[in-house]
N, C-alpha and C positions, 0 to 999 in steps of 0.2 A: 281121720287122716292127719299127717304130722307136716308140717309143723302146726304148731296148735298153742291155742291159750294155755301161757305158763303155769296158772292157776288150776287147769284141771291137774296135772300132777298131782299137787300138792294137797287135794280135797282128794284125789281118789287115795293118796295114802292115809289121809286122817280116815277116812271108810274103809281102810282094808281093802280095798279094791284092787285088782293087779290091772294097768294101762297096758295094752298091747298095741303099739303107732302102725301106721297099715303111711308106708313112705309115700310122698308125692315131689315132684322133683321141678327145680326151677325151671328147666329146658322146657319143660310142660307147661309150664305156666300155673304152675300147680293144680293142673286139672284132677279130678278124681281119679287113684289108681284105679286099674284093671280088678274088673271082679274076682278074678282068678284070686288075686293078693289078698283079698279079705276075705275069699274063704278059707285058705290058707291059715289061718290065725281063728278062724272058727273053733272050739273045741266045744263039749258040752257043758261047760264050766259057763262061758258068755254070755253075756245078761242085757247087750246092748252095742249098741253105735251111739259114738257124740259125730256131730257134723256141727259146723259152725258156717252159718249162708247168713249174708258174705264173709268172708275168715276173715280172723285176724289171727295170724299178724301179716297172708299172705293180700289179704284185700278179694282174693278170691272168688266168683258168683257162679256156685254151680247152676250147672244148668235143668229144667224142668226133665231133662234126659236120665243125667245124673241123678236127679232126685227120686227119679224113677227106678235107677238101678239100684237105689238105697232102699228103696221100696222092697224092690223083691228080692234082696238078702234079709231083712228082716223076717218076713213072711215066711221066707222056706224055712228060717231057722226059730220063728219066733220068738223074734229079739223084741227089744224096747230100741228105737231112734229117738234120743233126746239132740233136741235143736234146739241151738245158739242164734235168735233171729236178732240178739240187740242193735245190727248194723242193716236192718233191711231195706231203710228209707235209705240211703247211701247204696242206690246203685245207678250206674253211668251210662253202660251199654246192655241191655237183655234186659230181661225182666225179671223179678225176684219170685220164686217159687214156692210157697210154704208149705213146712213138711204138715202142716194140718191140713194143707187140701189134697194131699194122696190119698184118694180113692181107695176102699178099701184094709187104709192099715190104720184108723182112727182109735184101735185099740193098744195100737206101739207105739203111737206117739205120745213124746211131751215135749212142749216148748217153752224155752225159758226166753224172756223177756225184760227188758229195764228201760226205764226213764233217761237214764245219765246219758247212755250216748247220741238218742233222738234230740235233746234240749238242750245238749251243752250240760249237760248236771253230772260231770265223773261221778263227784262224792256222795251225789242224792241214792243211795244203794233201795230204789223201791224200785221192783218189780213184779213180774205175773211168771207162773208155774201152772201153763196151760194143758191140759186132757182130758179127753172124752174117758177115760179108762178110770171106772168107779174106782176099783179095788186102790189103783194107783194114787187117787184123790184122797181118799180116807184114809190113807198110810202117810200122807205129804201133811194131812191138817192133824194128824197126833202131833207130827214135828212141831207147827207151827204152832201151838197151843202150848206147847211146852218152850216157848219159846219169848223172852219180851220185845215189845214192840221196834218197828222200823225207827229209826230216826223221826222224827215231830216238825222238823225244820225240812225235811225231804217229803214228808207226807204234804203237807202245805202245796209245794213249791208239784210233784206232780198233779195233784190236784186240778191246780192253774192250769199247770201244760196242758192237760188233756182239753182243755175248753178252747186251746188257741186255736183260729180258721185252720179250715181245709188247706188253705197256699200258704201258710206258715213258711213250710220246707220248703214251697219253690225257690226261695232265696238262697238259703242253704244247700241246698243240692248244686245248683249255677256256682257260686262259691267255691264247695268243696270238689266240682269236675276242672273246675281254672287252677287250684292247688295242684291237683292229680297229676294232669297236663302238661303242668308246668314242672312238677319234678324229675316224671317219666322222661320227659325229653333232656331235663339237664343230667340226668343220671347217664343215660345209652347215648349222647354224646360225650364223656369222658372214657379216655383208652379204657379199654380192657372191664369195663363196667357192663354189666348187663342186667335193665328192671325189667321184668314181666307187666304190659299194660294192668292194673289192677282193676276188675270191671265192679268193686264195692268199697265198703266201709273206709276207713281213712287211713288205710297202711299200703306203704309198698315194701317189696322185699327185689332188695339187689345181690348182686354177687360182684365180688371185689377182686380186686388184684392184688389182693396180700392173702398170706399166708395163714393166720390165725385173725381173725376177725377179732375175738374177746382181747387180743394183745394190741390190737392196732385200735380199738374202741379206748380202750386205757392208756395208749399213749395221747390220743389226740387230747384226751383229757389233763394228763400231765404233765405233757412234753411238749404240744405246739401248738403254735396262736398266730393269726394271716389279720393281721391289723386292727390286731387284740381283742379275738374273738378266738373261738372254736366253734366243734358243732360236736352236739352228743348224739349217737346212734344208740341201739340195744342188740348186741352179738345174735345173731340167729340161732347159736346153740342153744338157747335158753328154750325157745320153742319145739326140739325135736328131743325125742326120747329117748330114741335111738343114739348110741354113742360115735362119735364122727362126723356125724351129719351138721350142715352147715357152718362149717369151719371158716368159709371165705364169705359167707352172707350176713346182710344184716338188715333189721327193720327200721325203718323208716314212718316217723307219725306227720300227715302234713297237716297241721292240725295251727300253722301259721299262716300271716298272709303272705301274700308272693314276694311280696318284698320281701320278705323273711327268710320266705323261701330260697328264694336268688341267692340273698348274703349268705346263706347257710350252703347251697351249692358250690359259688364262688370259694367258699372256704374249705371243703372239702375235696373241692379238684386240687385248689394248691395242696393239699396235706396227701394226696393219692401222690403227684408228683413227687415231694419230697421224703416220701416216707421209707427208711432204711431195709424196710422186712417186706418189700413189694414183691410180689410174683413177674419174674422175669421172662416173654415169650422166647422162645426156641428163637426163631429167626432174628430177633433183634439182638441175643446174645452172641448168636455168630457173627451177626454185622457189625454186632463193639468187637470181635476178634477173639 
């Protein structure tokens, strides 16, 4: 489903891969499309589904339902579902589903996994490339042998992690739900703004009152500062594949503390107000005459 990790693009064209986005829509909360839409883009060419629980860049948690419906598209069409779990400890409301414990597809599945965004370690790139699917495993460990080692300094460091207690993350999770909280509500209070609660990982996605998002991301950047600061977004185009699609959204990392936060709100309501390329509603333009 789209919008989706900018990165898979760019990895399925170094593979030859062709990416076919199956849309999911802010109004929804970016819930899973309608199965209809992805069988739709089924053809006998198709070798798989990515799902990423919880998304980034929407923060998105589908639901054990969903993950069910992901189930049995795979199944009828005997696909591969490779899963995106690196945000699963970051979930707020519901509970997180793993496509490993779908009953029955143990042989579609693979899930990818990494250290960086459970510990705070962006740059530590060590992770797991998980499946029950022999043939799949011996075709992954050619790769890897022909391949030199992770990082030495990222080996170490998840090492460690893995031995920290059980309530580690209780801390972190309390943290990163008062981040969430707190930006959701400063967003959907400014006019004409609208964030979908995000029930995971640490991104929200808004939809704005301007017109081109990537142009008003690059102005705020070069052209205006609320008591000599800014605040930097990332265009929501970047994440859809589809051409057009989110034109007025953007993402959102709250990955600061509230303070941070606030200042960074504070700065971008004034810049929503001033900003020359804003989306203007119908009744208010007829109300200026």
């Amino acid at each position: 489903p789209e919008p989706f990790y900018a990165n898979y693009n760019g990895f399925a064209i170094q593979a030859d891969v062709v990416v076919k986005p199956i849309s999911s829509t802010i109004q929804s909360g970016f819930a899973l499309p309608p199965i209809e839409d992805f069988e739709k883009a089924i053809t006998p060419k198709t070798k798989a589904i990515v799902v990423c629980n919880p998304n980034n860049p929407t923060g998105y948690l589908y639901s054990a339902e969903e993950m069910e419906t992901l189930k049995q598209i795979v199944l009828k069409h005997n696909l591969y579902l490779f899963a995106d779990e690196a945000y699963r400890e970051f979930c707020y409301e519901g509970k997180h589903t793993s496509a490993m414990h779908l009953k029955g597809a143990e042989q579609h599945v693979v899930l990818m996994d990494t250290i960086s965004k459970r510990y705070s370690a962006c740059g530590g790139r060590i992770g797991a490339f998980i499946t029950k699917n022999k043939q799949v495993f011996d075709a992954a460990m050619k790769f890897a042998q022909a391949r030199l080692s992770p990082p030495f300094y990222a080996q170490v460091l998840g090492e460690a992690a893995v031995d920290l207690p059980d309530n580690y993350f209780d801390t972190t999770k309390a943290e990163y739900k008062l981040r969430r909280d707190t930006i959701v509500k400063r967003l959907n209070a400014m006019p004409g703004v609208f964030c979908p609660n995000p029930g995971g990982a640490f991104y929200a996605m808004a939809q704005l009152p301007v017109k081109d998002s990537d142009a008003f991301c690059q102005w705020l950047l070069e052209e205006f500062s609320y008591e000599g600061q800014t605040v930097m977004l990332a265009p929501a185009t970047g994440f859809y594949s589809t051409p057009g699609l989110g034109r007025n959204e953007v993402r959102l990392a709250y990955v600061l503390n509230v303070e941070s936060i606030n200042s960074a709100m504070d700065c971008l309501e004034r810049a929503l107000e001033v900003y020359p390329d804003k989306i203007v509603k119908l009744a208010e333009a007829q109300a200026g005459g």
